[in-house]
N, C-alpha and C positions, 0 to 999 in steps of 0.2 A: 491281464497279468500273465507274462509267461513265466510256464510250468520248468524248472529244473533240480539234479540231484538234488542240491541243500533243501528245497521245500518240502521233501521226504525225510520221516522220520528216519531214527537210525535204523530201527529194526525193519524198515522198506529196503534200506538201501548199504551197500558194503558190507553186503552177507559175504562169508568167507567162501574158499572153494569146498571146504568141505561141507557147510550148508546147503550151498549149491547142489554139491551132488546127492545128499539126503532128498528135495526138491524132486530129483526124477525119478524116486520111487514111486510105487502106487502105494496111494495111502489107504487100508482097511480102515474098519469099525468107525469110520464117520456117519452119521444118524444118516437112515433111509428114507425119512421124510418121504414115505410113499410111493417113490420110484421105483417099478418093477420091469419096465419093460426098458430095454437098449438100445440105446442114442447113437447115431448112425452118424460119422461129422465125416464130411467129406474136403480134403484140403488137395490142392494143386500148385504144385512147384516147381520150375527148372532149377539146373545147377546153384543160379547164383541165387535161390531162395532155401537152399536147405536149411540154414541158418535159423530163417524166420520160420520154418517147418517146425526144428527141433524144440521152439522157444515156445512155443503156439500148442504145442501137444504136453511138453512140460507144466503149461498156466493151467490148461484144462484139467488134465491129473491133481494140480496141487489146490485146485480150487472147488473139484468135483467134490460130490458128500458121498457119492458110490461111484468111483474111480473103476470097480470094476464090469459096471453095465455100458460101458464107452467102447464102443469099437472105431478105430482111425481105419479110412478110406484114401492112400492117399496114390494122387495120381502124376508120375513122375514126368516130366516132356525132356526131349532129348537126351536123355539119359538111363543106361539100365539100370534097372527095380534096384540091382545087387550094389550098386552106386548109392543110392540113398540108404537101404539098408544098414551099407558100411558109417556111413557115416552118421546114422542114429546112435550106432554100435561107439563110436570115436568120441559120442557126446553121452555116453554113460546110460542111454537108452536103450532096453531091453527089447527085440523084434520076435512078440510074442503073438500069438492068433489074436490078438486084440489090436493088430497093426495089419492091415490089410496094403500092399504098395503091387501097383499095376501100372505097368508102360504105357502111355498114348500111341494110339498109332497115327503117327505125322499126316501118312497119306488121307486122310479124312479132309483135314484142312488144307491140303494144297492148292497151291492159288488162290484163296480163300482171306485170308489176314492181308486186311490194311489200315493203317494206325495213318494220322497225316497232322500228328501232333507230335512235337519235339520232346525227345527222351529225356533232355534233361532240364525241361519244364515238369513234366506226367510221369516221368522213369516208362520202363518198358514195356506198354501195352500190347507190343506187338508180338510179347510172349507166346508160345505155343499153347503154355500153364495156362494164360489168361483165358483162352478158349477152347480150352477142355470141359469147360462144362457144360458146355451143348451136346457133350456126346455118354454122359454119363448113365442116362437111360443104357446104354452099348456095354459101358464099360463096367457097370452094377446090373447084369438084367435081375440080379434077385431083390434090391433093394426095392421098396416102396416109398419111403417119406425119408427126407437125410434132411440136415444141415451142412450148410458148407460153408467155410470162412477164407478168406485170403489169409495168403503165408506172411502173411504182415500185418497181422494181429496178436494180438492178448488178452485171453479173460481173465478177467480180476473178479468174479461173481461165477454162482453155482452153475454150469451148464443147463442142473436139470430146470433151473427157473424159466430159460427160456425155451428150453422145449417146450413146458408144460401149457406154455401160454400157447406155444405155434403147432403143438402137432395136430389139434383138432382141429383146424381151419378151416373152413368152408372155400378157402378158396387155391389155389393151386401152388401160390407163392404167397410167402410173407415174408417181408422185407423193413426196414426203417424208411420211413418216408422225406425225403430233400423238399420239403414245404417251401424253402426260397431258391430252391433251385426248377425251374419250372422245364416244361416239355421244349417252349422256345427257348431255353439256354442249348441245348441240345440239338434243334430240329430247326428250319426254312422253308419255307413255301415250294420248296423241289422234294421234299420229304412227304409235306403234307398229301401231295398230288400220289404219291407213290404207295404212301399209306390208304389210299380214298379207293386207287386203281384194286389194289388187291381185299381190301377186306370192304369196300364200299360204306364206309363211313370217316368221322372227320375224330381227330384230336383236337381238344384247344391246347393251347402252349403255354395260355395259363396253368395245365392241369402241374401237380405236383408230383417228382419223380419219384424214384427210390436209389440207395445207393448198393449198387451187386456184388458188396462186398464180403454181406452177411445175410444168408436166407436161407430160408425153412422154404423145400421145392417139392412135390408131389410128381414122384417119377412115374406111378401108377399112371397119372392123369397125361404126364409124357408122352409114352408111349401110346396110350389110346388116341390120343388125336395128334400123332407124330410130329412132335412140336420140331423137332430136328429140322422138317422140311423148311418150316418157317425161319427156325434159325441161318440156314444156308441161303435161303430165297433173299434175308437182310444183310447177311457176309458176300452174299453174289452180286446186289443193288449199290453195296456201296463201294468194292471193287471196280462197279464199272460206272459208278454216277458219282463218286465223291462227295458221301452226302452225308456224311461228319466228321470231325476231326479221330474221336477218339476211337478206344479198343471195343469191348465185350457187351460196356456197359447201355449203349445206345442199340444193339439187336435187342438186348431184353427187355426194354423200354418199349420196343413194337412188338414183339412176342405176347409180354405180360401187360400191355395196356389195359385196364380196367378189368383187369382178374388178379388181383394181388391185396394185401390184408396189411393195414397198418403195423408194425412192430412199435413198441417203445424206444424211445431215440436214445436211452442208454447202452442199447446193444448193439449199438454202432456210433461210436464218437467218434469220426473222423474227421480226417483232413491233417492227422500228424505231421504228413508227411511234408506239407510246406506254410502250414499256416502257423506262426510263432509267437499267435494271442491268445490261446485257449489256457482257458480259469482254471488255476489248482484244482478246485472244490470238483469242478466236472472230471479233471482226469481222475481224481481218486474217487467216486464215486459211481464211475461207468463200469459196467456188466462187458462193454468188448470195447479198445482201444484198438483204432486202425489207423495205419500209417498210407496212406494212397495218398501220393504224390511221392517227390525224385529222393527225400529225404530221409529214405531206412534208416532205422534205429542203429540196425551195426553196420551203416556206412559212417565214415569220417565226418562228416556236416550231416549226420541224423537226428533227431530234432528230439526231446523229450527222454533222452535215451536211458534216462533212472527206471521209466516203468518198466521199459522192455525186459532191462537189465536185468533184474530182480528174476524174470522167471528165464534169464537164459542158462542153460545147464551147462556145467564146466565140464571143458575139452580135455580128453585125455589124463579122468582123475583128477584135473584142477593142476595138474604138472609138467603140458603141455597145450600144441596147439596141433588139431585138424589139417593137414595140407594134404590138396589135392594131387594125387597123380596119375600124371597128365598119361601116363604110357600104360599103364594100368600095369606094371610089373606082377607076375606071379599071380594074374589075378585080381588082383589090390587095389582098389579107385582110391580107397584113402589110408595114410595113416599117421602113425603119430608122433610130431617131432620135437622130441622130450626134451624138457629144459633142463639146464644145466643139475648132475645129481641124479640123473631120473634114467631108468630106461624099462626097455620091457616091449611087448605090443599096447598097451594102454597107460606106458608111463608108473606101473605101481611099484615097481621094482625102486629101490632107492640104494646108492652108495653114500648118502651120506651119515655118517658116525653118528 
Protein backbone atom coordinates (compact mmCIF):
# COMPACT_ATOMS: atom_id res chain seq x y z
CA UNK A 1 0.00 0.00 0.00
CA UNK A 2 1.32 3.31 -0.91
CA UNK A 3 1.97 5.72 1.82
CA UNK A 4 0.23 9.46 1.00
CA UNK A 5 -0.98 12.97 2.70
CA UNK A 6 -4.62 11.55 3.48
CA UNK A 7 -3.14 8.42 5.42
CA UNK A 8 -1.76 11.08 7.81
CA UNK A 9 -3.62 12.21 10.50
CA UNK A 10 -4.49 15.85 10.67
CA UNK A 11 -2.25 16.68 13.34
CA UNK A 12 0.81 15.00 10.93
CA UNK A 13 -0.12 16.90 8.22
CA UNK A 14 -1.24 20.77 7.25
CA UNK A 15 0.33 22.21 10.13
CA UNK A 16 -0.01 25.98 9.55
CA UNK A 17 3.11 28.24 8.78
CA UNK A 18 3.06 29.44 12.05
CA UNK A 19 3.47 25.85 13.67
CA UNK A 20 5.92 25.31 11.29
CA UNK A 21 8.00 28.00 12.40
CA UNK A 22 7.36 27.05 16.33
CA UNK A 23 9.06 23.35 14.81
CA UNK A 24 12.45 25.13 14.35
CA UNK A 25 12.92 26.25 17.74
CA UNK A 26 14.94 24.16 20.16
CA UNK A 27 12.88 22.57 22.42
CA UNK A 28 14.00 22.63 26.40
CA UNK A 29 12.91 20.67 29.49
CA UNK A 30 12.19 17.44 27.47
CA UNK A 31 13.17 14.47 29.95
CA UNK A 32 17.14 13.52 29.86
CA UNK A 33 16.47 9.99 29.87
CA UNK A 34 20.30 9.66 30.65
CA UNK A 35 21.98 11.54 27.84
CA UNK A 36 24.97 13.47 28.92
CA UNK A 37 27.37 13.31 26.45
CA UNK A 38 26.97 15.17 22.68
CA UNK A 39 25.82 13.68 19.54
CA UNK A 40 28.10 14.55 16.84
CA UNK A 41 25.62 14.34 13.24
CA UNK A 42 27.43 14.99 10.48
CA UNK A 43 25.34 15.93 7.27
CA UNK A 44 26.61 16.87 3.57
CA UNK A 45 25.09 19.01 0.90
CA UNK A 46 25.42 20.94 -2.40
CA UNK A 47 23.28 23.73 -3.41
CA UNK A 48 20.42 21.67 -4.63
CA UNK A 49 20.12 19.80 -1.16
CA UNK A 50 19.86 22.78 1.26
CA UNK A 51 16.45 22.16 1.26
CA UNK A 52 16.67 18.50 2.62
CA UNK A 53 19.62 20.08 5.01
CA UNK A 54 17.21 22.48 6.52
CA UNK A 55 14.27 19.79 7.02
CA UNK A 56 16.83 17.00 8.38
CA UNK A 57 18.09 19.31 11.16
CA UNK A 58 14.54 20.78 11.83
CA UNK A 59 13.25 16.57 12.54
CA UNK A 60 16.15 16.11 14.66
CA UNK A 61 15.67 19.23 16.98
CA UNK A 62 11.78 18.57 17.04
CA UNK A 63 12.25 14.93 17.85
CA UNK A 64 15.43 15.11 20.16
CA UNK A 65 14.53 14.86 24.16
CA UNK A 66 17.86 17.20 24.86
CA UNK A 67 18.04 19.25 21.64
CA UNK A 68 20.68 20.96 23.25
CA UNK A 69 23.57 18.11 23.38
CA UNK A 70 23.26 17.98 19.20
CA UNK A 71 25.98 19.73 17.60
CA UNK A 72 25.29 19.78 13.44
CA UNK A 73 28.58 19.13 11.22
CA UNK A 74 27.69 20.23 8.16
CA UNK A 75 29.82 19.99 5.08
CA UNK A 76 28.89 22.45 2.24
CA UNK A 77 30.46 21.16 -1.67
CA UNK A 78 30.57 23.85 -4.22
CA UNK A 79 29.43 26.34 -2.33
CA UNK A 80 30.49 29.00 0.40
CA UNK A 81 29.85 28.10 4.09
CA UNK A 82 28.10 31.86 4.11
CA UNK A 83 25.60 30.37 1.22
CA UNK A 84 24.19 27.78 3.52
CA UNK A 85 24.39 29.74 6.45
CA UNK A 86 22.12 32.34 4.66
CA UNK A 87 19.97 30.29 3.84
CA UNK A 88 19.29 28.25 7.29
CA UNK A 89 18.93 32.06 8.30
CA UNK A 90 15.81 32.33 5.21
CA UNK A 91 14.22 29.11 6.75
CA UNK A 92 13.82 30.68 10.27
CA UNK A 93 16.98 28.64 11.39
CA UNK A 94 19.28 30.10 14.07
CA UNK A 95 23.28 29.61 13.05
CA UNK A 96 24.26 29.15 16.54
CA UNK A 97 27.88 27.17 17.88
CA UNK A 98 25.66 24.18 17.70
CA UNK A 99 25.79 24.46 13.67
CA UNK A 100 29.21 23.87 12.79
CA UNK A 101 29.25 24.49 8.41
CA UNK A 102 32.83 24.01 6.64
CA UNK A 103 33.66 24.09 2.89
CA UNK A 104 34.94 20.86 1.08
CA UNK A 105 37.86 21.33 -0.58
CA UNK A 106 37.16 20.08 -4.35
CA UNK A 107 40.72 19.51 -5.01
CA UNK A 108 40.79 16.29 -2.98
CA UNK A 109 38.54 14.65 -5.40
CA UNK A 110 39.78 15.66 -8.49
CA UNK A 111 39.54 13.23 -11.24
CA UNK A 112 38.39 10.97 -8.67
CA UNK A 113 34.36 10.79 -9.03
CA UNK A 114 32.62 8.51 -11.58
CA UNK A 115 29.12 7.59 -11.27
CA UNK A 116 27.95 5.43 -14.77
CA UNK A 117 24.52 5.37 -13.57
CA UNK A 118 21.73 7.64 -15.04
CA UNK A 119 20.69 10.58 -12.85
CA UNK A 120 17.39 10.38 -13.46
CA UNK A 121 17.20 6.71 -12.50
CA UNK A 122 19.64 7.14 -8.88
CA UNK A 123 19.39 11.33 -9.00
CA UNK A 124 22.88 12.65 -8.48
CA UNK A 125 25.51 10.46 -7.25
CA UNK A 126 28.19 12.06 -8.76
CA UNK A 127 27.80 14.79 -6.15
CA UNK A 128 30.77 16.33 -4.80
CA UNK A 129 28.35 16.02 -1.15
CA UNK A 130 28.14 12.36 -1.98
CA UNK A 131 31.99 12.08 -1.32
CA UNK A 132 32.86 14.05 1.24
CA UNK A 133 32.74 11.67 3.58
CA UNK A 134 35.84 9.97 2.99
CA UNK A 135 37.48 13.08 3.88
CA UNK A 136 35.97 13.89 7.23
CA UNK A 137 38.61 12.44 9.35
CA UNK A 138 40.51 16.04 7.39
CA UNK A 139 37.64 17.99 7.78
CA UNK A 140 36.70 17.08 11.74
CA UNK A 141 40.32 16.29 13.00
CA UNK A 142 38.87 16.74 16.60
CA UNK A 143 35.98 14.55 16.13
CA UNK A 144 36.17 10.88 17.40
CA UNK A 145 32.73 8.95 16.86
CA UNK A 146 29.90 11.05 14.57
CA UNK A 147 26.80 10.14 12.92
CA UNK A 148 26.17 11.03 9.65
CA UNK A 149 22.84 11.15 7.62
CA UNK A 150 22.05 12.10 3.88
CA UNK A 151 20.45 15.50 3.27
CA UNK A 152 17.47 13.34 2.39
CA UNK A 153 16.34 12.10 5.32
CA UNK A 154 14.00 12.50 8.41
CA UNK A 155 13.90 11.54 11.88
CA UNK A 156 10.73 10.88 13.25
CA UNK A 157 12.20 9.05 16.60
CA UNK A 158 14.80 10.32 19.52
CA UNK A 159 18.20 10.68 18.05
CA UNK A 160 19.66 9.83 21.30
CA UNK A 161 18.08 6.01 20.80
CA UNK A 162 20.28 5.45 18.26
CA UNK A 163 23.30 6.67 19.36
CA UNK A 164 22.96 4.77 22.44
CA UNK A 165 22.66 1.72 20.73
CA UNK A 166 25.80 2.60 18.16
CA UNK A 167 28.28 4.56 20.14
CA UNK A 168 29.76 1.72 21.86
CA UNK A 169 30.39 -0.56 19.01
CA UNK A 170 33.08 -2.82 18.83
CA UNK A 171 33.43 -2.14 15.47
CA UNK A 172 34.43 0.80 13.27
CA UNK A 173 31.12 1.33 11.37
CA UNK A 174 27.53 0.68 12.07
CA UNK A 175 25.20 0.78 9.61
CA UNK A 176 21.57 -0.87 8.57
CA UNK A 177 22.10 -4.04 6.90
CA UNK A 178 20.49 -4.59 2.88
CA UNK A 179 19.96 -8.53 3.68
CA UNK A 180 18.41 -8.79 0.03
CA UNK A 181 20.53 -6.75 -1.46
CA UNK A 182 23.85 -8.91 -1.64
CA UNK A 183 27.80 -8.00 -2.45
CA UNK A 184 26.86 -9.46 -6.04
CA UNK A 185 24.19 -6.81 -6.80
CA UNK A 186 26.96 -4.57 -6.52
CA UNK A 187 30.22 -6.29 -7.54
CA UNK A 188 31.63 -8.97 -10.79
CA UNK A 189 34.32 -11.14 -11.02
CA UNK A 190 36.58 -7.94 -12.17
CA UNK A 191 35.94 -6.59 -8.81
CA UNK A 192 36.44 -9.65 -7.03
CA UNK A 193 40.06 -10.19 -8.59
CA UNK A 194 40.90 -6.52 -7.53
CA UNK A 195 39.50 -7.00 -4.21
CA UNK A 196 41.71 -10.62 -3.68
CA UNK A 197 44.99 -8.41 -5.53
CA UNK A 198 44.94 -5.96 -2.64
CA UNK A 199 43.69 -7.20 0.61
CA UNK A 200 44.45 -11.01 -0.31
CA UNK A 201 41.23 -12.54 0.39
CA UNK A 202 37.78 -13.20 -1.18
CA UNK A 203 34.21 -11.65 -0.65
CA UNK A 204 31.18 -13.89 -1.36
CA UNK A 205 28.51 -11.87 -3.11
CA UNK A 206 26.16 -13.71 -1.29
CA UNK A 207 27.39 -11.54 1.73
CA UNK A 208 24.83 -8.79 2.71
CA UNK A 209 25.40 -5.18 2.32
CA UNK A 210 24.61 -2.11 4.20
CA UNK A 211 23.04 1.14 2.98
CA UNK A 212 25.60 4.56 3.38
CA UNK A 213 23.00 6.58 4.07
CA UNK A 214 22.96 6.38 7.71
CA UNK A 215 26.06 5.42 10.01
CA UNK A 216 27.67 5.51 13.17
CA UNK A 217 31.71 5.95 11.79
CA UNK A 218 34.73 5.88 14.24
CA UNK A 219 37.03 8.57 12.98
CA UNK A 220 39.45 7.68 15.77
CA UNK A 221 39.89 4.28 13.99
CA UNK A 222 40.09 6.38 10.53
CA UNK A 223 42.88 8.00 10.91
CA UNK A 224 44.92 5.20 12.53
CA UNK A 225 44.88 2.89 9.78
CA UNK A 226 44.31 5.87 7.13
CA UNK A 227 41.34 4.62 5.73
CA UNK A 228 41.37 7.62 3.28
CA UNK A 229 44.01 5.69 1.30
CA UNK A 230 41.85 2.93 0.80
CA UNK A 231 39.01 5.17 -0.01
CA UNK A 232 41.14 6.78 -3.03
CA UNK A 233 42.81 3.42 -4.02
CA UNK A 234 38.63 2.33 -4.82
CA UNK A 235 37.63 5.99 -6.49
CA UNK A 236 41.22 5.39 -8.45
CA UNK A 237 40.21 1.49 -9.57
CA UNK A 238 37.15 2.39 -10.64
CA UNK A 239 37.84 5.57 -12.63
CA UNK A 240 40.07 3.46 -14.43
CA UNK A 241 38.50 -0.14 -14.50
CA UNK A 242 34.66 0.75 -14.60
CA UNK A 243 33.84 -1.61 -11.95
CA UNK A 244 30.39 -0.33 -10.85
CA UNK A 245 27.74 1.60 -11.79
CA UNK A 246 27.16 3.72 -8.80
CA UNK A 247 28.56 6.74 -6.33
CA UNK A 248 30.00 6.47 -2.76
CA UNK A 249 28.15 3.58 -1.63
CA UNK A 250 30.22 0.75 -3.44
CA UNK A 251 34.04 2.27 -1.93
CA UNK A 252 32.52 1.65 1.36
CA UNK A 253 31.30 -1.74 0.72
CA UNK A 254 35.26 -2.60 0.14
CA UNK A 255 36.64 -0.29 2.82
CA UNK A 256 34.17 -1.58 5.47
CA UNK A 257 33.86 -5.33 4.40
CA UNK A 258 33.46 -7.32 7.44
CA UNK A 259 34.16 -4.58 9.96
CA UNK A 260 30.86 -3.04 10.34
CA UNK A 261 27.85 -3.79 13.01
CA UNK A 262 24.30 -4.51 12.21
CA UNK A 263 21.81 -1.32 12.96
CA UNK A 264 18.20 -1.94 13.31
CA UNK A 265 16.40 -1.42 9.94
CA UNK A 266 14.17 1.22 11.34
CA UNK A 267 16.87 3.75 11.27
CA UNK A 268 17.05 3.56 7.77
CA UNK A 269 13.77 2.97 5.67
CA UNK A 270 14.67 3.55 2.39
CA UNK A 271 14.30 3.64 -0.98
CA UNK A 272 11.64 6.65 -0.80
CA UNK A 273 12.89 7.99 -3.31
CA UNK A 274 11.52 5.53 -6.25
CA UNK A 275 9.81 2.75 -4.78
CA UNK A 276 5.84 3.70 -4.43
CA UNK A 277 4.85 0.33 -2.17
CA UNK A 278 6.12 0.87 1.00
CA UNK A 279 3.42 0.16 4.18
CA UNK A 280 1.92 2.99 6.04
CA UNK A 281 2.57 1.33 9.31
CA UNK A 282 6.43 1.27 8.38
CA UNK A 283 6.59 4.83 7.32
CA UNK A 284 5.11 5.97 10.51
CA UNK A 285 6.83 3.83 12.68
CA UNK A 286 10.57 4.32 11.46
CA UNK A 287 13.37 6.16 13.54
CA UNK A 288 14.97 7.71 10.00
CA UNK A 289 13.03 7.99 6.50
CA UNK A 290 15.43 8.17 3.51
CA UNK A 291 14.69 9.22 0.17
CA UNK A 292 17.70 7.56 -2.13
CA UNK A 293 16.62 7.56 -5.38
CA UNK A 294 15.56 10.45 -8.26
CA UNK A 295 12.49 11.24 -6.27
CA UNK A 296 13.08 14.04 -3.37
CA UNK A 297 10.38 14.83 -1.28
CA UNK A 298 10.49 18.63 -2.46
CA UNK A 299 10.97 17.83 -5.94
CA UNK A 300 7.68 17.98 -8.28
CA UNK A 301 7.22 13.96 -8.66
CA UNK A 302 8.71 13.39 -4.88
CA UNK A 303 7.25 10.41 -3.40
CA UNK A 304 5.70 10.27 0.16
CA UNK A 305 6.05 14.01 0.55
CA UNK A 306 3.51 14.35 3.79
CA UNK A 307 6.40 12.99 6.03
CA UNK A 308 9.02 15.24 4.82
CA UNK A 309 6.54 17.88 4.80
CA UNK A 310 5.68 18.04 8.42
CA UNK A 311 9.28 18.80 9.41
CA UNK A 312 9.96 21.24 6.66
CA UNK A 313 10.49 24.76 8.27
CA UNK A 314 8.61 27.66 6.56
CA UNK A 315 10.48 30.03 4.25
CA UNK A 316 10.69 33.55 5.09
CA UNK A 317 8.26 33.49 8.27
CA UNK A 318 5.77 31.33 6.44
CA UNK A 319 5.26 34.68 3.96
CA UNK A 320 7.50 34.06 1.48
CA UNK A 321 9.88 32.02 -0.44
CA UNK A 322 13.96 31.36 -0.38
CA UNK A 323 15.42 32.37 -3.88
CA UNK A 324 18.62 31.89 -4.86
CA UNK A 325 20.97 34.71 -5.97
CA UNK A 326 22.73 33.90 -8.60
CA UNK A 327 25.07 37.14 -8.51
CA UNK A 328 25.42 37.28 -4.94
CA UNK A 329 24.58 41.00 -4.84
CA UNK A 330 25.94 42.93 -1.77
CA UNK A 331 27.08 39.85 -0.46
CA UNK A 332 23.67 38.06 -0.33
CA UNK A 333 23.48 34.28 -1.84
CA UNK A 334 19.92 34.29 -0.62
CA UNK A 335 16.92 36.23 0.08
CA UNK A 336 13.58 36.68 0.48
CA UNK A 337 10.83 37.19 -1.94
CA UNK A 338 7.83 38.15 -0.02
CA UNK A 339 4.37 37.53 -0.99
CA UNK A 340 1.95 39.67 -1.72
CA UNK A 341 1.41 42.17 1.89
CA UNK A 342 4.60 41.17 3.20
CA UNK A 343 8.08 42.83 3.20
CA UNK A 344 11.10 43.15 5.16
CA UNK A 345 14.45 41.04 5.00
CA UNK A 346 12.61 37.89 6.40
CA UNK A 347 9.07 38.82 5.11
CA UNK A 348 7.72 39.91 9.11
CA UNK A 349 6.98 43.34 8.16
CA UNK A 350 3.13 43.28 6.93
CA UNK A 351 0.94 46.16 5.30
CA UNK A 352 -1.85 44.50 5.54
CA UNK A 353 -4.73 46.41 7.71
Amino acid sequence: MTATSDELSAEDVGKSDQEKTVMTKVIPGKENAGISDDIHIIISADNDHFIGVATLINSILHTARLPSNIKFHIVVAGQPAESFKEYLQCCGLQVTDKINVIELNDSWLSGRIHVFSSIKDVGNLASLANFARFYFDRIFPSLQKALYIDADCVVQQPIEDLWNIAKDAKTPLVAVSRDIVPYGHFFDEKVLKVFFERYGKRFSESEPTFNAGVFVIDLLHYREKQLVDEAEFWMNQNAKKKLWKFGSQPVMLMMYHGQWTKLDSTWNVDSLGWKDTIGTEKLKTAGILHWNGAKKPWLHNGLYKAYWQRYQPSQCSGHGNCVSNSTARNGSYWYCQCGVGYHGKYCLESSIP
